[in-house]
C-alpha positions in Angstrom: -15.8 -11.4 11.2 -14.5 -11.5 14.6 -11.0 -10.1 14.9 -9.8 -13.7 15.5 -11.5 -14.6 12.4 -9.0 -12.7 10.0 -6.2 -14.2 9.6 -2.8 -13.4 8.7 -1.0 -15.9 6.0 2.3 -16.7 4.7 4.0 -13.5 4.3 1.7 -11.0 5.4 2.4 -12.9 9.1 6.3 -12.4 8.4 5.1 -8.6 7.5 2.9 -8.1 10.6 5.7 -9.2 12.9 8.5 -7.2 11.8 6.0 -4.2 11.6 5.0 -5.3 15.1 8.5 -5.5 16.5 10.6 -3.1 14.4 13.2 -6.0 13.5 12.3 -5.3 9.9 14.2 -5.2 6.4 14.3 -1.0 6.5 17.4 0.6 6.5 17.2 1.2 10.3 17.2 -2.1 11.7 19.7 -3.5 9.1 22.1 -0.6 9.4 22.4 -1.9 12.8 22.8 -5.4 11.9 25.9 -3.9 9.9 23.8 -4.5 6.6 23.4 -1.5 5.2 26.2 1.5 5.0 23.3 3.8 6.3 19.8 4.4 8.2 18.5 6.5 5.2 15.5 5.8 4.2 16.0 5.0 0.1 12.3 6.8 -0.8 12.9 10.3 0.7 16.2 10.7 1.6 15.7 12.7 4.2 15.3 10.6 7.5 16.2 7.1 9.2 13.6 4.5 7.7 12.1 3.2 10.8 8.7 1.1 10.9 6.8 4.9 12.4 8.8 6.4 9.4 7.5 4.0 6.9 4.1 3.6 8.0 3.3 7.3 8.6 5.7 9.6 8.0 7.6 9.3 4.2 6.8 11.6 1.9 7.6 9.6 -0.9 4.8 7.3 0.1 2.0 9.3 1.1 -0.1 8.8 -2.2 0.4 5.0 -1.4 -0.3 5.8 2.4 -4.0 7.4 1.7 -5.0 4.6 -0.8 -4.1 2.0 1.9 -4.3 3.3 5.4 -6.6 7.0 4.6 -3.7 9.0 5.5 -1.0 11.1 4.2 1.0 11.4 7.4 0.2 9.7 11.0 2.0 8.6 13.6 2.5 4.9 13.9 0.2 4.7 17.1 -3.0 5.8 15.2 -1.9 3.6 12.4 -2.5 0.5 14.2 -5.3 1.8 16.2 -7.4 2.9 13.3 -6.8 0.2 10.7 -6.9 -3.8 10.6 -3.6 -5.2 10.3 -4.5 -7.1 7.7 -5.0 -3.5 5.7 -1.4 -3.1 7.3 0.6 -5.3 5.9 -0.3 -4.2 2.3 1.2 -1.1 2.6 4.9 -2.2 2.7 4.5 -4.5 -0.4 3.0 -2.2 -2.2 5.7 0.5 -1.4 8.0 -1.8 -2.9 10.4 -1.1 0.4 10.4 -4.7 1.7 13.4 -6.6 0.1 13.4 -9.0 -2.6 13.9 -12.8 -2.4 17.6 -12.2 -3.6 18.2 -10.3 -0.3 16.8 -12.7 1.6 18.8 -15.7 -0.2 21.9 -13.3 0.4 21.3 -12.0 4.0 19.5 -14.9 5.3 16.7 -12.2 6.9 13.5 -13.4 6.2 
């Protein structure tokens, strides 16, 4: 299919656009939204949890990175140039790291 062929639904378009713009429910943007006590990413402890963190750089998440994006550790910008962003928008599901319905019913961020 032609890349305007595939097609990003429901929440998988939410996804895509806070991956795209950074304005996403990680502990980065919402510690600066006064949301979260801390930028710390929750996996790994260790570092801010960014969208570049998330996508390519945990540690916590590598095994979940290489079965979704062939990777252990990449940098955000060859992320998105070497996979679809529907193979994208998987990965934070599936790393359990985007918020729950409650949070959004308590926080309003959708």
């Amino acid at each position: 299919k032609q890349w305007y062929q595939r097609r990003v639904r429901g929440s998988g378009y939410r996804t895509a656009t806070h991956l795209i713009t950074g304005h996403a429910r990680l502990n980065h943007h919402l510690h600066k939204m006064t949301v979260t006590d801390s930028p710390i990413c929750l996996s790994c402890e260790t570092e801010e949890e960014t969208v570049a963190h998330l996508l390519g750089q945990c540690p916590a998440h590598a095994l979940t990175r290489m079965e979704f994006l062939n990777t252990y550790h990449d940098s955000l910008l060859n992320i998105f140039k070497h996979n679809n962003i529907l193979k994208i928008v998987k990965y934070p599901n599936r790393t359990g790291r985007f918020q729950t319905e409650e949070f959004i019913h308590t926080t309003g961020m959708t």
